[in-house]
C-alpha positions as CSV (number, residue, x, y, z in Angstrom):
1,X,-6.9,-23.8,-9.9
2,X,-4.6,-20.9,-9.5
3,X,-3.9,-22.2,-6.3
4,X,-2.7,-25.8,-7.8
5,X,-0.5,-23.9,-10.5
6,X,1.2,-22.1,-8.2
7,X,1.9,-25.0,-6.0
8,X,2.8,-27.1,-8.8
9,X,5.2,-24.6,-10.5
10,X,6.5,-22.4,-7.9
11,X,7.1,-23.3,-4.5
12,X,5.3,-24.2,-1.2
13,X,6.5,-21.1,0.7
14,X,5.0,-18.8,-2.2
15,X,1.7,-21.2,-2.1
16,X,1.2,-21.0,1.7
17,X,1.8,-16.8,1.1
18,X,-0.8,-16.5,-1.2
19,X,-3.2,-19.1,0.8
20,X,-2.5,-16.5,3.6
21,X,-3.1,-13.2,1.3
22,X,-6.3,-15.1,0.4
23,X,-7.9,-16.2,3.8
24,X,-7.2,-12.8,4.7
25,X,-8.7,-11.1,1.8
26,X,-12.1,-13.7,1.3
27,X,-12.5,-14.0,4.9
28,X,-11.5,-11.4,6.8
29,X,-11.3,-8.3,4.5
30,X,-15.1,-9.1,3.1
31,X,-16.5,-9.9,6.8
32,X,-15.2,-6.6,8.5
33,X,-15.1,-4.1,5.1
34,X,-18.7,-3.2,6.1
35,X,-18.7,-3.3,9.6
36,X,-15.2,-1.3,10.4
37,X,-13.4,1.4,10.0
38,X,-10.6,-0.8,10.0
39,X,-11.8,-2.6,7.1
40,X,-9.2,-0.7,4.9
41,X,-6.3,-1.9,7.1
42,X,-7.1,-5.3,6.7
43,X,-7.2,-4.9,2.8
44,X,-4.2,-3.6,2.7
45,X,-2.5,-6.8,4.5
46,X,-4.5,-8.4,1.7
47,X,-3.7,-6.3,-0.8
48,X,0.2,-6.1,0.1
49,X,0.3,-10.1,-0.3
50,X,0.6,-10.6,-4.2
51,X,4.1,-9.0,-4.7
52,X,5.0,-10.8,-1.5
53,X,4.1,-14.3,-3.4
54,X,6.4,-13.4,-6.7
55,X,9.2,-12.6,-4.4
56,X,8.9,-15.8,-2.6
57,X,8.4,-18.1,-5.6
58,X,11.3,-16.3,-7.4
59,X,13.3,-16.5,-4.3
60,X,12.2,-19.4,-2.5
61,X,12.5,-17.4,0.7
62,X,11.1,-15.2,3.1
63,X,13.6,-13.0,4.4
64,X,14.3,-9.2,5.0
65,X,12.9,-8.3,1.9
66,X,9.7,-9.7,1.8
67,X,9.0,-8.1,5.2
68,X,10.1,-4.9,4.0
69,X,8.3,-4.7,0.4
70,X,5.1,-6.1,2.2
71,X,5.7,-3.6,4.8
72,X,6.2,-0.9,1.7
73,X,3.1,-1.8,0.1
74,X,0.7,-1.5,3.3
75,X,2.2,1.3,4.2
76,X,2.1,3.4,0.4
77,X,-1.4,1.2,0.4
78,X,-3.5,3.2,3.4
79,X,-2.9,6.5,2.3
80,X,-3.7,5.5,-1.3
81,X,-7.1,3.7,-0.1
82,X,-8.1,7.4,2.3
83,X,-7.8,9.3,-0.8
84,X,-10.1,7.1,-2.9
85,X,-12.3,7.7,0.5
86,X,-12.1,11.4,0.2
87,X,-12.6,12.0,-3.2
88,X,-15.9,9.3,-3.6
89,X,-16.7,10.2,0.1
90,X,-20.7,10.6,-1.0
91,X,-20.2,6.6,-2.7
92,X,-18.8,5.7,0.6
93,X,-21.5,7.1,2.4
94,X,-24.7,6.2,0.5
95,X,-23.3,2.5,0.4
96,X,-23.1,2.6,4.4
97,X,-19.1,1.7,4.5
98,X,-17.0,3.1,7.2
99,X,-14.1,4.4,6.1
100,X,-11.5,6.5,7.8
101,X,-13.1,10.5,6.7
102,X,-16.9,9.4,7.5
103,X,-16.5,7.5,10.9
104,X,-13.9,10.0,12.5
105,X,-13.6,13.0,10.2
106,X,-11.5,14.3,7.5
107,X,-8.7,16.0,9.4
108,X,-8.1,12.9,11.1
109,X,-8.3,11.1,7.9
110,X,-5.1,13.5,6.5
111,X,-3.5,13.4,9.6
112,X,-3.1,9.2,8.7
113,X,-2.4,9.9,5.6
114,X,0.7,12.1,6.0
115,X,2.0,9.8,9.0
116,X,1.8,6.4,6.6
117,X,3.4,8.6,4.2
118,X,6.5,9.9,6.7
119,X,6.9,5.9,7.5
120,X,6.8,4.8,4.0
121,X,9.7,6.9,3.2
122,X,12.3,5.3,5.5
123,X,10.7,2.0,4.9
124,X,11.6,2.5,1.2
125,X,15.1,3.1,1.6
126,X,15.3,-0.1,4.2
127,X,15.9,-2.1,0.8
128,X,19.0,0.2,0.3
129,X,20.4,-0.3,4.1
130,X,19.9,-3.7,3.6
131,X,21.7,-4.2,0.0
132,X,18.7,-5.2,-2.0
133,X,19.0,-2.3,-4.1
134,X,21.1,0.8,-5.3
135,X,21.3,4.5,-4.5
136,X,19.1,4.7,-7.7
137,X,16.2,3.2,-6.1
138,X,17.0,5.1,-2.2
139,X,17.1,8.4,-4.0
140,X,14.1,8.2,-6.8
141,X,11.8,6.7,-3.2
142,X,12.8,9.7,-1.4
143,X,12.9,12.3,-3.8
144,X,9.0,11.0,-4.6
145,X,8.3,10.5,-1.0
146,X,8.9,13.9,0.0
147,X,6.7,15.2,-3.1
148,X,3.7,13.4,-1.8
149,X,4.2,14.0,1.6
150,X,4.5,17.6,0.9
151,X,1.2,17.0,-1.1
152,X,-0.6,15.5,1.8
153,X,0.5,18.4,4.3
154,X,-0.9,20.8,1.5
155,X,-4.6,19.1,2.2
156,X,-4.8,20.6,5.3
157,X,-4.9,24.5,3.9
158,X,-7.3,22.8,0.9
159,X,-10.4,24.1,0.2
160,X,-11.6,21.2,-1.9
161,X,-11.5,17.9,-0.4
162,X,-12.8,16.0,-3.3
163,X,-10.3,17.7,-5.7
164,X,-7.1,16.9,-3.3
165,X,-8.0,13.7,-2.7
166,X,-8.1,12.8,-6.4
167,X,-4.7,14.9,-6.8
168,X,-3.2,12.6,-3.6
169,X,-4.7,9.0,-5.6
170,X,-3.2,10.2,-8.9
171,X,0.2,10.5,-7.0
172,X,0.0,7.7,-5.4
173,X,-0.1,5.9,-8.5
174,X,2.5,7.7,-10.1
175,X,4.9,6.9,-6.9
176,X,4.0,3.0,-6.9
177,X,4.3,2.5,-10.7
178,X,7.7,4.5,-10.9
179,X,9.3,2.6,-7.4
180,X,7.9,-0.6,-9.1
181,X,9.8,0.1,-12.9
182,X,12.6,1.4,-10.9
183,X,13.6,-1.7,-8.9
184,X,12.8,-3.5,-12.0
185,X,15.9,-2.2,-13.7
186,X,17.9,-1.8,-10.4
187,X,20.9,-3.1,-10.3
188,X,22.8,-3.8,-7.2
C-alpha cells in the first residue's frame, strides 16, 4: 500500500528508491544480520534509503545530492549502530548476533568508529562545495563532527565501555537531529 501511494503521488524514480531501500532491508539485511558481521553495513544502506526517497520525490532526481546525503547517512549510521553494540554488548551476545566488538574485538570496533566519523566530516561539508547548502550548515557539521570525533578518540583511554558507548549513541543522535533541523532552515 505504501508502495502504491508513493507511486501514485510522488514519482517513479522515488518509488524504484524505496523498492531498492526495501529489497535491501527485507531481503538482504534480515538474511545476513545473523549470520555476519557485516550485517550492520548492509542496514545502514537500508537504513540510509528513506531520506534518499523524500529527496527524490521532492526533487524528481537523483543527482549529487542524493549520493552525498545517502553517503552522509551510512557513514554517521555505522558508528551510531557500534555504539548501540558496545553499550548492549551482553544483548548482542546472548542473542548470538555478530556485530563488530564481539566478532573482532572492541578496539577494532573504536578504531571503525573514529574512521566513519573522520569520513563523515568532509562528506558533510560536500553539500557546501557543491552549493546545496550554506556556510551555516558546513560550519555547524564540522564544528559537531570534531566534538564526536574527539569523543570517539576519548574511548580508547575509557575504562567503561558500556558507559562510552551510550555517551557516543547519545551524540550521535544529538549530531543527526541538529544536521537534520539545520538544513531544514538552510538557506542557500
Amino acid at each position: 500500500a505504501g508502495g502504491a501511494i508513493l507511486y501514485t503521488f510522488t514519482n517513479m524514480l522515488a518509488f524504484g528508491v524505496a523498492a531498492l531501500g526495501f529489497f535491501v532491508y527485507v531481503v538482504l539485511y534480515s538474511l545476513w544480520k545473523g549470520r555476519t558481521v557485516f550485517g550492520t553495513a548492509i542496514g545502514s544502506v537500508a537504513g540510509a534509503t528513506p531520506p534518499v526517497v523524500g529527496y527524490c520525490a521532492a526533487s524528481g532526481q537523483f543527482d549529487a545530492a542524493a549520493m552525498i546525503l545517502f553517503a552522509i547517512l551510512v557513514l554517521w549510521q555505522m558508528p551510531h549502530f557500534f555504539a548501540i553494540a558496545l553499550y548492549r554488548l551482553d544483548d548482542y551476545r546472548k542473542a548470538g548476533i555478530p556485530v563488530l566488538p564481539l566478532a573482532r574485538g572492541i578496539f577494532r570496533t573504536k578504531a571503525h568508529m573514529a574512521a566513519y566519523i573522520l569520513l563523515l566530516i568532509p562528506a558533510t561539508m560536500l553539500l557546501t562545495y557543491y552549493g546545496y547548502t550554506s556556510k551555516a550548515f558546513l560550519w555547524s557539521s564540522v564544528v559537531l563532527g570534531v566534538i564526536w570525533l574527539a569523543m570517539g578518540l576519548q574511548g580508547f583511554a575509557v575504562r567503561d565501555d558500556t558507559l562510552w558507548g551510550r555517551r557516543m549513541f547519545r551524540f550521535s543522535l544529538v549530531l543527526i537531529g541538529a544536521l537534520c533541523l539545520i538544513i531544514t532552515f538552510d538557506k542557500v
